[in-house]
N, C-alpha and C positions, 0 to 999 in steps of 0.2 A: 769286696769283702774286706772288716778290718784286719787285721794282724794283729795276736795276740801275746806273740811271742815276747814282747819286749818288758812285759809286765812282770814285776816282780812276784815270786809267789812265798817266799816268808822272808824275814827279816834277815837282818845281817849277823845279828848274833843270838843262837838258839841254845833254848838251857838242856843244861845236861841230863841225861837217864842212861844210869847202867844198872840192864834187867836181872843181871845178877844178883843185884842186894833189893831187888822189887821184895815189896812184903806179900804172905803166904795167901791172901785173898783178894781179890779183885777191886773190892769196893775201899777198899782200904787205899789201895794208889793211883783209884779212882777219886778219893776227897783230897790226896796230895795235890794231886792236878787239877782239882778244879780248885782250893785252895788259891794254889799259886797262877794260874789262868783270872783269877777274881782279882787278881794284883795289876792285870796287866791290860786284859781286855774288856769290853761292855758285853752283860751281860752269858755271863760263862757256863750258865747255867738252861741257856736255850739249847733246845737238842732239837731234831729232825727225825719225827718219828713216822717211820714206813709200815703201812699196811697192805693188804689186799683187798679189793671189792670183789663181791659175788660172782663176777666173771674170771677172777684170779688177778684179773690188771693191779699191778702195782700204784698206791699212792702214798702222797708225802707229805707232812707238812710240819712247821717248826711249833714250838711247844715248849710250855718252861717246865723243867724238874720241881718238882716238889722235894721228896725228899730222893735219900740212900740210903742203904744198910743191908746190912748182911741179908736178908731175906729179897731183896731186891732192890728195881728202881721206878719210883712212882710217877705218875702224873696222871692226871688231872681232866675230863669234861662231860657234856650229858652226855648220857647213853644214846639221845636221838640226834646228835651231829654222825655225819659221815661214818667218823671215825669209832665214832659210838657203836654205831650199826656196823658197822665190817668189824670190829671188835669183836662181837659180839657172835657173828657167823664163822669167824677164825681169828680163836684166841690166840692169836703168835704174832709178835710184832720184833721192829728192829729199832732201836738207836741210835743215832750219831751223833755225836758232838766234834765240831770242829772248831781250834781256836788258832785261828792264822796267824796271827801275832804272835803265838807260843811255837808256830810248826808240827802243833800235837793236832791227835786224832782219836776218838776212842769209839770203838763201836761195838753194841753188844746185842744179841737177838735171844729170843726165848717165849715161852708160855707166859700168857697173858692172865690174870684172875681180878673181878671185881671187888673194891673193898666192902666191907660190910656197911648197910646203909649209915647206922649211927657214925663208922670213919669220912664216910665222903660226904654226910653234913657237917660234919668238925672239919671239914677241909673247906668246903665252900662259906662257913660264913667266918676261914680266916681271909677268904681276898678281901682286898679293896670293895669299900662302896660301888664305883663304877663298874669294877667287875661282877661282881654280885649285880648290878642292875643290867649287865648286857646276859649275862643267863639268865636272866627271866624273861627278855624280849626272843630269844628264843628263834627258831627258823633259819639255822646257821644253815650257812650256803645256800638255803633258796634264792630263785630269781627276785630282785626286786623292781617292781614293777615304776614305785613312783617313790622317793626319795622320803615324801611326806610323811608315808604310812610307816616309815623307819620314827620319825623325829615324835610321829602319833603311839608307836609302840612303845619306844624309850619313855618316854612321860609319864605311863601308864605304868612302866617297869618301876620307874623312880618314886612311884605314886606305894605302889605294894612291898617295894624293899623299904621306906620309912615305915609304912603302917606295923609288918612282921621283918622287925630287923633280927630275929632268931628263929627265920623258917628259911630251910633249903628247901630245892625243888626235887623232887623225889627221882629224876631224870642226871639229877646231879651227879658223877661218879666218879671214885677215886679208883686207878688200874694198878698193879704192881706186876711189872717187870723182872720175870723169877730167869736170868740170861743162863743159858746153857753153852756162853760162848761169850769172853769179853777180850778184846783186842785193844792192844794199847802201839802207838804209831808217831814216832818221835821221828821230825824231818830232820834230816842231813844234809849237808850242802853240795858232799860227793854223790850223793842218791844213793848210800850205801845206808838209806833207813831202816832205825831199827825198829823193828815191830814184836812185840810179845803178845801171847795169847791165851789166856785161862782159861782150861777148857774142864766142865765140871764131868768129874768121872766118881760113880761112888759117894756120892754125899764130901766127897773132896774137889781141892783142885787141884790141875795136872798143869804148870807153868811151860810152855814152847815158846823158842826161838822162832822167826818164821824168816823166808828169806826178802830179799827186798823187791 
């Protein structure tokens, strides 16, 4: 078995946060930090969004933010991937973002809702070409059997996204993340981390200390 112990888990000099002067909403020192996370590490905006399947089993997978704001946190895919369907049979989901480099942590869970179709065709035909042509190829996480029917699909995708280069595919879905709980997790080197937590009470928020 290897040893893991010897590995470093953040840096040597971690930026400051004191929860006392955090400002009065979540998503507000939510964009500080990923702000300043965007300064330091690749891609600061990839989160870890945890669902459930029909049997309740927990899954996970990474995922980039679209946007923020006050009303929530968005992202992004078809309603007929995994994640689409357990979506879809339980609208609750969780966030994580972790950025090692900074010793930050943020995670936030809550009610999930689909955007209206006219938002999440204004969201898909802002990706990229390439991305735009892997959602049309479509069959996310099925088995694939022969490699070729991959490179026979893409061509076909590539073929329909020049022909309708301002047509989404109706499968396409923007989700907003309305959190009912957002954690903010600054490492320390004594292990004396602070962690705050915005917890929505009343169309407001209730800001706690949490211990470490």
């Amino acid at each position: 078995m290897v040893s893991l112990r010897g590995w470093a888990s953040f840096p040597a000099e971690l930026p400051a946060f004191d929860p006392d002067s955090a400002p009065p909403t979540p998503h507000e020192l939510f964009l500080d930090w990923l702000t300043e996370a965007g300064e330091h590490v690749l891609a600061p905006h990839a989160v870890t969004l945890s669902t459930v399947d029909a049997d309740g089993t927990p899954d996970a997978r990474v995922v980039i933010l679209k946007d923020v704001g006050p009303s929530g946190w968005a992202i992004a895919t078809s309603s007929e991937s995994p994640k689409g369907r357990q979506l879809a049979k339980t609208p609750h989901a969780a966030l994580t973002f972790f950025w090692p480099g900074r010793g930050r942590q943020v995670r936030l869970r809550g009610p999930v809702t689909p955007a209206a179709p006219d938002v999440s065709a204004a969201d898909f035909l802002a990706r990229p070409p390439a991305s735009r042509v892997e959602a049309f190829i479509g069959r996310q996480s099925q088995v694939l059997d022969d490699p070729a029917e991959l490179t026979a699909a893409a061509r076909e995708a590539e073929r329909w996204v020049d022909e309708n280069p301002g047509t989404a595919p109706d499968t396409w879905t923007r989700y907003l993340i309305a959190p009912v709980e957002v954690e903010f997790w600054q490492a320390s080197h004594d292990r004396r981390h602070l962690r705050l937590r915005y917890r929505g009470v009343d169309d407001t928020w209730v800001r706690e200390r949490l211990w470490p």
